[in-house]
mmCIF file of the C-alpha atoms, coordinates in Angstrom:
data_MODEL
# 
_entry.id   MODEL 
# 
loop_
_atom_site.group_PDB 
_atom_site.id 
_atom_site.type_symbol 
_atom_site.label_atom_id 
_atom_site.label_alt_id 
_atom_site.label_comp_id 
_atom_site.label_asym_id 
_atom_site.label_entity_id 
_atom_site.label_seq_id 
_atom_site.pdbx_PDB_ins_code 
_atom_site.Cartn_x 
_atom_site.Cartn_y 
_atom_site.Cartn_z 
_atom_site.occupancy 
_atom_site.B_iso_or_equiv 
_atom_site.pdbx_formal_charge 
_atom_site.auth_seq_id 
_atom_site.auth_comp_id 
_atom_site.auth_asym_id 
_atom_site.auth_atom_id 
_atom_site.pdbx_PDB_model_num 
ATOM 1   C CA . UNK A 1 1   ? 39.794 21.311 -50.720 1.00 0.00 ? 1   UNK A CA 1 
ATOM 2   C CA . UNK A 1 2   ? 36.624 22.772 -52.472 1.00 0.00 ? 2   UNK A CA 1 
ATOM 3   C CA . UNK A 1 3   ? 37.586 20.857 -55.710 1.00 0.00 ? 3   UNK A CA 1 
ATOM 4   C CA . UNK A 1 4   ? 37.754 17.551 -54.090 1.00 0.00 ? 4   UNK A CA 1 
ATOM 5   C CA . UNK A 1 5   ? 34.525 18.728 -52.290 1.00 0.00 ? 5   UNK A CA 1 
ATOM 6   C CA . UNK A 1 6   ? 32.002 17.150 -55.005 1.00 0.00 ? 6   UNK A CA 1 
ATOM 7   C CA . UNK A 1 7   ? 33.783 14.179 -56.095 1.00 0.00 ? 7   UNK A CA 1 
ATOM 8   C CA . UNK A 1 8   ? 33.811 12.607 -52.597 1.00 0.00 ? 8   UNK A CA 1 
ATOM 9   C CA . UNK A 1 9   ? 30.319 13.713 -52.115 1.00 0.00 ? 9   UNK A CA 1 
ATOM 10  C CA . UNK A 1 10  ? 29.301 12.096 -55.463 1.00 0.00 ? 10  UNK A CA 1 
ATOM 11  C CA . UNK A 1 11  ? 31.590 8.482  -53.933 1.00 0.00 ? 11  UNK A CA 1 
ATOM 12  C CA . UNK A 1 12  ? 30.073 9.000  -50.777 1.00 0.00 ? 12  UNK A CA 1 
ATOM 13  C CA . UNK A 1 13  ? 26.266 8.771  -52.032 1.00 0.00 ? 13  UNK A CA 1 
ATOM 14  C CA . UNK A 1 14  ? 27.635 6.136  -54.364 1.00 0.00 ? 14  UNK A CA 1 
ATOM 15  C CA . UNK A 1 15  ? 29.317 4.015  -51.227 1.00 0.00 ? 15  UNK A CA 1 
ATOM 16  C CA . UNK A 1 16  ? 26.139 4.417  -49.236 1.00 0.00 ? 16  UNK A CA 1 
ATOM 17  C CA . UNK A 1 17  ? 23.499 3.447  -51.943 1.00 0.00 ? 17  UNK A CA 1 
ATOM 18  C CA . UNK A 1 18  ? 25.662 0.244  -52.769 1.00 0.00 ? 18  UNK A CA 1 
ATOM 19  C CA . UNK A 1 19  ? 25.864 -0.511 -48.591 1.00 0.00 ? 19  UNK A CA 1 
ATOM 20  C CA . UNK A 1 20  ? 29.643 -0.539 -49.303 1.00 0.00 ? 20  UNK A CA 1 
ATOM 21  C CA . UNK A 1 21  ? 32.636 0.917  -46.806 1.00 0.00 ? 21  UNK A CA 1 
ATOM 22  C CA . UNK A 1 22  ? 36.198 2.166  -47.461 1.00 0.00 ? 22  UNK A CA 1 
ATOM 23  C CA . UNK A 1 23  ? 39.305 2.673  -45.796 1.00 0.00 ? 23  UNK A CA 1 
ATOM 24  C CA . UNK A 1 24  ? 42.504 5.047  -47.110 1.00 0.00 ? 24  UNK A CA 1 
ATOM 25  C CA . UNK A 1 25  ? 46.135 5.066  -46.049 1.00 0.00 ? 25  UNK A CA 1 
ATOM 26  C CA . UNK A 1 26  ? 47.399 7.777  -47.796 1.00 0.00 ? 26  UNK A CA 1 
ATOM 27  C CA . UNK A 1 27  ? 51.180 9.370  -47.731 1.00 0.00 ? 27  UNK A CA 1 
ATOM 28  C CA . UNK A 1 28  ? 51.583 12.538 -49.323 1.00 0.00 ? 28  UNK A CA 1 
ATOM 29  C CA . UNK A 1 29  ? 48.148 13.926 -49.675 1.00 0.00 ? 29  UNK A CA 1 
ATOM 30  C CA . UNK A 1 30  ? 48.776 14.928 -46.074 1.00 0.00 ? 30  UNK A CA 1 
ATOM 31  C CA . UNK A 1 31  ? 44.999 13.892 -45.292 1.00 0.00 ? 31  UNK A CA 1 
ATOM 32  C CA . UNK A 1 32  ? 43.063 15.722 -47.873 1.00 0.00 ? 32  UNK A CA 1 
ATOM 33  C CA . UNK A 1 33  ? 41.514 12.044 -49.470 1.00 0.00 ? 33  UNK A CA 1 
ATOM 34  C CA . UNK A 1 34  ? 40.412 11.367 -45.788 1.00 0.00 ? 34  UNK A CA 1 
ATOM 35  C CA . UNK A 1 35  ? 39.114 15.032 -45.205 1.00 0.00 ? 35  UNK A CA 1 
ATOM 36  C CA . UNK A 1 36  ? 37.374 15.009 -48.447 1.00 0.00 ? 36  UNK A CA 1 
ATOM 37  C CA . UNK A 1 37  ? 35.067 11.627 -48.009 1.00 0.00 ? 37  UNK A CA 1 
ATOM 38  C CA . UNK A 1 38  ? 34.296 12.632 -44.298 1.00 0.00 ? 38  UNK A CA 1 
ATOM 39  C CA . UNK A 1 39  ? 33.127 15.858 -45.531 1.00 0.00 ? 39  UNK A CA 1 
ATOM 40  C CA . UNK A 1 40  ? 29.861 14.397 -46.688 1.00 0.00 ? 40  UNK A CA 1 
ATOM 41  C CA . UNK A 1 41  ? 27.334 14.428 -43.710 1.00 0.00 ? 41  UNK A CA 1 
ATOM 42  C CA . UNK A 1 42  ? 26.611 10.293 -43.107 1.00 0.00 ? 42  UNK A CA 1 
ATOM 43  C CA . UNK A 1 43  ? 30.310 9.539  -43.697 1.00 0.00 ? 43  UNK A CA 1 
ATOM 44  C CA . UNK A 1 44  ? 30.312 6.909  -41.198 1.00 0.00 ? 44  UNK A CA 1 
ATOM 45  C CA . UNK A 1 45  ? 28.079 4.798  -43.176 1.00 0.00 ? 45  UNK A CA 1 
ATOM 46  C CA . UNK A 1 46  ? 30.511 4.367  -45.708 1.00 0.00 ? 46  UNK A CA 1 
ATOM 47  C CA . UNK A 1 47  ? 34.295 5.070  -43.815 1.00 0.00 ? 47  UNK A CA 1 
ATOM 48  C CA . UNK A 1 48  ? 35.788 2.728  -42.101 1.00 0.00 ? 48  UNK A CA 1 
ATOM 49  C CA . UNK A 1 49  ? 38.841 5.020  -41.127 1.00 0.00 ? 49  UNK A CA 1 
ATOM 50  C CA . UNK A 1 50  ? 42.208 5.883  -42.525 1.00 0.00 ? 50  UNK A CA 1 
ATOM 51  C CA . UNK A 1 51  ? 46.022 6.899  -41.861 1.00 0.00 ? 51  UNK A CA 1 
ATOM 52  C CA . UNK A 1 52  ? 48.806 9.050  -43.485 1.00 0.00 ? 52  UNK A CA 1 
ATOM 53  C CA . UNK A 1 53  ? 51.377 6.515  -43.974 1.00 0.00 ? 53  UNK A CA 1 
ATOM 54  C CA . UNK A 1 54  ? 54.426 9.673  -43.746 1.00 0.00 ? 54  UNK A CA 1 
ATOM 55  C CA . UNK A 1 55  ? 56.957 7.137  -41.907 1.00 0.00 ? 55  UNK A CA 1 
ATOM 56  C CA . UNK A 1 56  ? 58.356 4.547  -41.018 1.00 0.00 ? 56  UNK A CA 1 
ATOM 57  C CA . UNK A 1 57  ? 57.053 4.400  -37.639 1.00 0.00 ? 57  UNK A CA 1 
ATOM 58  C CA . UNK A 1 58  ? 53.383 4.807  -39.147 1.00 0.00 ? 58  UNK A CA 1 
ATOM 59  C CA . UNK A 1 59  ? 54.146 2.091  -41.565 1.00 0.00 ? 59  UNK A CA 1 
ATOM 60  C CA . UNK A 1 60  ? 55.118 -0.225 -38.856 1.00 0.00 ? 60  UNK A CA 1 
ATOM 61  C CA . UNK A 1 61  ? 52.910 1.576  -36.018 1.00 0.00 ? 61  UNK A CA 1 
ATOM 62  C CA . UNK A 1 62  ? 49.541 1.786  -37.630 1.00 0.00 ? 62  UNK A CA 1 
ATOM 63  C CA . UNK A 1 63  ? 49.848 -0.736 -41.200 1.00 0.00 ? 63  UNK A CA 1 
ATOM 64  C CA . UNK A 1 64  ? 51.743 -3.046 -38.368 1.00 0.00 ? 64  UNK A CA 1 
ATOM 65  C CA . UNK A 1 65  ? 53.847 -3.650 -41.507 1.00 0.00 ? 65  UNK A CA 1 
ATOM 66  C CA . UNK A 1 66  ? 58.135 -4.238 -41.671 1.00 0.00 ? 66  UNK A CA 1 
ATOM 67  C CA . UNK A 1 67  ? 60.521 -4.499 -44.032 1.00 0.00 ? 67  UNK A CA 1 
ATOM 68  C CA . UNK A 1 68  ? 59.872 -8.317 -43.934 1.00 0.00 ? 68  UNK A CA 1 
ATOM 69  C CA . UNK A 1 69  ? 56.039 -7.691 -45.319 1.00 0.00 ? 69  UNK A CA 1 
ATOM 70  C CA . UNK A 1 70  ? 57.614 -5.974 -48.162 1.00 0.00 ? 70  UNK A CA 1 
ATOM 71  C CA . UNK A 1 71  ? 58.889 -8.266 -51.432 1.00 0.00 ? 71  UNK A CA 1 
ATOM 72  C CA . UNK A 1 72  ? 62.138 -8.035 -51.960 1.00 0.00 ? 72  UNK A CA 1 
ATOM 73  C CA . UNK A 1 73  ? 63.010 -4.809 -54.778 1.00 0.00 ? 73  UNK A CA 1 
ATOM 74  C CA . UNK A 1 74  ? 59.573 -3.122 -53.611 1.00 0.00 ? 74  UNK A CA 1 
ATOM 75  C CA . UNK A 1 75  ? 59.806 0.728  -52.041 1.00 0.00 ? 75  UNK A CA 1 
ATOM 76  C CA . UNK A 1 76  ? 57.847 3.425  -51.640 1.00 0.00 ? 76  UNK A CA 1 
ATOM 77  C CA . UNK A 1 77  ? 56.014 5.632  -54.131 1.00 0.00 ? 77  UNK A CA 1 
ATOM 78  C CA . UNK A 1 78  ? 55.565 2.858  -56.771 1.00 0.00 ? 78  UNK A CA 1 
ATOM 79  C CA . UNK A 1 79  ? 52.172 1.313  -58.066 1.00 0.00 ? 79  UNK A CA 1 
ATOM 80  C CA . UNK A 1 80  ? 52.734 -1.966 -56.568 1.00 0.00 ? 80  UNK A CA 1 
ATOM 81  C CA . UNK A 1 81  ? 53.273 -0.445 -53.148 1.00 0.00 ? 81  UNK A CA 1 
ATOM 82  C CA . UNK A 1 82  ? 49.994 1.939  -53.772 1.00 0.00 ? 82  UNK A CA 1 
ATOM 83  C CA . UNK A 1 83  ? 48.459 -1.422 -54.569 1.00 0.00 ? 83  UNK A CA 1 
ATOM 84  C CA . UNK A 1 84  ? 49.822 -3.322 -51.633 1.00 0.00 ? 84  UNK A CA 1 
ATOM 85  C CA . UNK A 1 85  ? 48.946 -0.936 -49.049 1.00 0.00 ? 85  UNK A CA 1 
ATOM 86  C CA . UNK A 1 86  ? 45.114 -0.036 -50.674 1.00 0.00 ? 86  UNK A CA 1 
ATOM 87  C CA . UNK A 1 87  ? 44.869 -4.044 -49.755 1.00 0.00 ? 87  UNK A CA 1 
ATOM 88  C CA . UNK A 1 88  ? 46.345 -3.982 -46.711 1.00 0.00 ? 88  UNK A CA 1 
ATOM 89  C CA . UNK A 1 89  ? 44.255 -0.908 -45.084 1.00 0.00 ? 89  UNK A CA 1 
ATOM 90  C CA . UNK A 1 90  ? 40.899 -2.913 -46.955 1.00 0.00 ? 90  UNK A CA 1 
ATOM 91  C CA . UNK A 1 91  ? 41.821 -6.005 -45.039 1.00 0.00 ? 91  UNK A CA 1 
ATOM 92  C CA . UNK A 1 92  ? 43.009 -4.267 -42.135 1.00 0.00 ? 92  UNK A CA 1 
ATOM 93  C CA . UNK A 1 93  ? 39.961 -2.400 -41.300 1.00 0.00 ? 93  UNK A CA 1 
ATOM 94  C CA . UNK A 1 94  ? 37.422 -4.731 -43.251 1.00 0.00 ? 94  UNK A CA 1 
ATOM 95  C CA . UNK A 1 95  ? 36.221 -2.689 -45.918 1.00 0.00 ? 95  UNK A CA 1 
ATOM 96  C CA . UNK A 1 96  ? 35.084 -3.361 -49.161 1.00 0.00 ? 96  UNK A CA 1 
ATOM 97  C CA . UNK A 1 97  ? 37.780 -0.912 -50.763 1.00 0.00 ? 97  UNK A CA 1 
ATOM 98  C CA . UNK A 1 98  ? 41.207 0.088  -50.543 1.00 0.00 ? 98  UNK A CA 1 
ATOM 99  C CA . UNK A 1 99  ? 42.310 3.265  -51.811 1.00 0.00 ? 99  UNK A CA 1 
ATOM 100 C CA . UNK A 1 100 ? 46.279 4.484  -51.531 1.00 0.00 ? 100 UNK A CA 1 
ATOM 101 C CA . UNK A 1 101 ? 48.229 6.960  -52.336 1.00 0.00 ? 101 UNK A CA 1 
ATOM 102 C CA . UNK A 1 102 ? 51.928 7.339  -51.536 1.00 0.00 ? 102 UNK A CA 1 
ATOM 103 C CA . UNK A 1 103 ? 54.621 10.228 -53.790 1.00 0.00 ? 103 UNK A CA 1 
ATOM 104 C CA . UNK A 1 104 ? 56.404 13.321 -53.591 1.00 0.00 ? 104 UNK A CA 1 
ATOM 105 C CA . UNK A 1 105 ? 54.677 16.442 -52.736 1.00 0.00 ? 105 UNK A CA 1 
ATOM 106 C CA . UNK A 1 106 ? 57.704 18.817 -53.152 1.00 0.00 ? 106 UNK A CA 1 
ATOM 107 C CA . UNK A 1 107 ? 59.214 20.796 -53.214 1.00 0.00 ? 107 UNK A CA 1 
ATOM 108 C CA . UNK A 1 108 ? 61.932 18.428 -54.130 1.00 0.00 ? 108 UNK A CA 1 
ATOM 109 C CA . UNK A 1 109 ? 61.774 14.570 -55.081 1.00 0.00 ? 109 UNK A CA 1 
ATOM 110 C CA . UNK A 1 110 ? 62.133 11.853 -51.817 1.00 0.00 ? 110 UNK A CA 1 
ATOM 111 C CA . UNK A 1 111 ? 64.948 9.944  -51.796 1.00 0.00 ? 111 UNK A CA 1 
ATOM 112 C CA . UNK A 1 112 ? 64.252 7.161  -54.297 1.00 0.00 ? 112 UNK A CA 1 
ATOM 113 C CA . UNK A 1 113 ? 64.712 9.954  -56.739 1.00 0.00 ? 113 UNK A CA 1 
ATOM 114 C CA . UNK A 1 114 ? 61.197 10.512 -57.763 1.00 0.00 ? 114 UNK A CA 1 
ATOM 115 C CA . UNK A 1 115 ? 60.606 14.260 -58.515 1.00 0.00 ? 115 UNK A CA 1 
ATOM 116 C CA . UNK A 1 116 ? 58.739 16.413 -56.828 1.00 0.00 ? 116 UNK A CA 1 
ATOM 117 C CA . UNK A 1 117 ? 54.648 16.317 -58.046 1.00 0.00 ? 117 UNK A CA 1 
ATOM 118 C CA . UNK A 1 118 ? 55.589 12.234 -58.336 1.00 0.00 ? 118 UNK A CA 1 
ATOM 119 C CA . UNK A 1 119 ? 52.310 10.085 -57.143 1.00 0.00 ? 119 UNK A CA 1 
ATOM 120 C CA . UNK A 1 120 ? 51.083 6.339  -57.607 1.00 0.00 ? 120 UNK A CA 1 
ATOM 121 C CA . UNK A 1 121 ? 47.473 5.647  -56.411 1.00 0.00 ? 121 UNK A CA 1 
ATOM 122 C CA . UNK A 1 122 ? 45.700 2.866  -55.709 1.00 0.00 ? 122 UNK A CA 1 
ATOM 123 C CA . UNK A 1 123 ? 42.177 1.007  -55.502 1.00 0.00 ? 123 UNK A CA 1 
ATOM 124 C CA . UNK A 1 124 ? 41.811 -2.400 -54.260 1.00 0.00 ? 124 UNK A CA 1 
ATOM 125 C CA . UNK A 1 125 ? 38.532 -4.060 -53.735 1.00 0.00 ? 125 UNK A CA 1 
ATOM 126 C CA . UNK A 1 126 ? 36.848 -7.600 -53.913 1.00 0.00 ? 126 UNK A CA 1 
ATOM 127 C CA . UNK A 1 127 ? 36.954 -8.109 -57.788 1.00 0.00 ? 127 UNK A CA 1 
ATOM 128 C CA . UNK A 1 128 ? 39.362 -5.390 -58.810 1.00 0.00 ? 128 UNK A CA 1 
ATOM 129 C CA . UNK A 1 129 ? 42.497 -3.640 -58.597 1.00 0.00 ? 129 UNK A CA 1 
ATOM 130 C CA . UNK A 1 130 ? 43.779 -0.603 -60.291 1.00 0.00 ? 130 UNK A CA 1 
ATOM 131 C CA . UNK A 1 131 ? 47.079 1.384  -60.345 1.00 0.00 ? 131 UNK A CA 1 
ATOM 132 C CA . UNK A 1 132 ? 48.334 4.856  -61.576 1.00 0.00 ? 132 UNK A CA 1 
ATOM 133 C CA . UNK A 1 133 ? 51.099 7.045  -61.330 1.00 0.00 ? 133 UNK A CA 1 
ATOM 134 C CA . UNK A 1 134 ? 50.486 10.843 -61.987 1.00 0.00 ? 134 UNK A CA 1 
ATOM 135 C CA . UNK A 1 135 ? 53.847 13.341 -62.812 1.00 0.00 ? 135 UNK A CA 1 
ATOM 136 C CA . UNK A 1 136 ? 52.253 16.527 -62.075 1.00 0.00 ? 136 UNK A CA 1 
ATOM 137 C CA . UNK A 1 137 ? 55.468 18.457 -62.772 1.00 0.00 ? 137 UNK A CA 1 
ATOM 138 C CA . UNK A 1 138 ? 54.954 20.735 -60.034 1.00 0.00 ? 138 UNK A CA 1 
ATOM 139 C CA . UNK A 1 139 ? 57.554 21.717 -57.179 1.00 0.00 ? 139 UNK A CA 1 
ATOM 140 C CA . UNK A 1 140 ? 54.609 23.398 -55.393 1.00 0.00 ? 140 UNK A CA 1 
ATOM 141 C CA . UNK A 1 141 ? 53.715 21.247 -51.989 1.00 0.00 ? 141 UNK A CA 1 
ATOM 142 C CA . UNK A 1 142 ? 50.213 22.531 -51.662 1.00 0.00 ? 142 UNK A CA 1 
ATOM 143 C CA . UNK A 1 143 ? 48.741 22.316 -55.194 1.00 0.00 ? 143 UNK A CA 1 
ATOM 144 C CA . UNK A 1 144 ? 50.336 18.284 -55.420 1.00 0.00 ? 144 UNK A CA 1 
ATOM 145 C CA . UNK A 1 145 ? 49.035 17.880 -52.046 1.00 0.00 ? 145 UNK A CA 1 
ATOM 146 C CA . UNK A 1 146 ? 45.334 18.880 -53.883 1.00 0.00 ? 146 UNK A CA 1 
ATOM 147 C CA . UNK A 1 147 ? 45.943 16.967 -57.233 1.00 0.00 ? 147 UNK A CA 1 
ATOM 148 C CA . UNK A 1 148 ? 47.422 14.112 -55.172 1.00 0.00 ? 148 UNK A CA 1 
ATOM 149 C CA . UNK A 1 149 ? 44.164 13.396 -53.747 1.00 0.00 ? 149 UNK A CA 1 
ATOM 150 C CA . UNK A 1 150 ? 42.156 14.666 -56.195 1.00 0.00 ? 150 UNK A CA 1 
ATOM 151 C CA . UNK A 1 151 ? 43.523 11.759 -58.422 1.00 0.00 ? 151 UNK A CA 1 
ATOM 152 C CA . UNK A 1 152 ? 43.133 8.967  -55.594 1.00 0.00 ? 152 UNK A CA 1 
ATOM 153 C CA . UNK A 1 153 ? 39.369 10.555 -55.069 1.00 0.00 ? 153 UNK A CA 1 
ATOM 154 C CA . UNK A 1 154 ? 38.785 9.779  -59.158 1.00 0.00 ? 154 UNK A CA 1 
ATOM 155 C CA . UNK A 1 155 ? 40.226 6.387  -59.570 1.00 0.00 ? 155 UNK A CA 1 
ATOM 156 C CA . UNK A 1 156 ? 38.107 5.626  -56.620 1.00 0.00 ? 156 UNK A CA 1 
ATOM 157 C CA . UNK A 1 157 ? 35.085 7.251  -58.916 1.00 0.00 ? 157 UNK A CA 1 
ATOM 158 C CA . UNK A 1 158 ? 36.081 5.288  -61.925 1.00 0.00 ? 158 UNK A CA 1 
ATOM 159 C CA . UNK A 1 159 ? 36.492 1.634  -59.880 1.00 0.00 ? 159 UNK A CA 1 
ATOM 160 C CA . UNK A 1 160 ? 32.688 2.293  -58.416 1.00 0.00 ? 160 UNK A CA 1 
ATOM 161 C CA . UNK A 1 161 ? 31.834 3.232  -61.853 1.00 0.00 ? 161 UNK A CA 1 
# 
């Protein structure tokens, strides 16, 4: 957690000096992107909330998304889900950015048949939209858990950039 510590303090001044909000659904991270923004004393000026997207019951429970909302060939773990959902919680809680990330924390792959240490984040806000997938090549749950977020946290950085 203490290396996420300083990026999400440095989006956090950045959010509040722009008067601009954010909202996360994240999967595998396990909460650590959430954790890490509300870390920063005056949080609330700048988060709007968040969810860890784990299941399908959260998916349809708190995204109040089915399999109907999905296009047809889309799953899980895959840049234009991250994408999808990073617009989805924006609209959903009316922020002014998105940020996802869904993947494979380990220590084996899910069952599309992404590997373990498999992540796509996400950032979607009013004039942009980015993607990424990062193969950390790790089996180890914790550390992907950390570099999971930690590379949601910096495409956040770069899209405020």
């Amino acid at each position: 957690m203490q290396t996420l510590l300083p990026l999400a303090s440095d989006i956090g001044m950045r959010l509040k000096a722009r008067r601009e909000t954010v909202a996360v659904s994240e999967s595998s991270s396990g909460g650590l992107i959430s954790a890490a923004l509300l870390s920063v004393a005056g949080a609330s000026a700048y988060y709007r909330g968040g969810g860890v997207i784990y299941t399908p019951q959260a998916f349809r429970g708190l995204m109040g998304l089915g399999r109907a909302d999905m296009p047809e060939g889309m799953r899980s773990s895959t840049e234009p889900y991250a994408s999808m959902m990073a617009r989805t919680i924006r609209g959903k809680l009316d922020a002014d950015w998105g940020l996802c990330e869904t993947g494979a924390s380990g220590p084996s792959g899910n069952g599309y048949g992404d590997a373990a240490g498999h992540t796509c984040v996400a950032v979607s806000g009013a004039q942009i939209e980015i993607s990424r997938t990062l193969e950390t090549g790790l089996s180890d749950r914790e550390a992907n858990m950390r570099l999971f977020a930690l590379e949601a946290l910096t495409l956040l950085h770069e899209a405020l950039a």
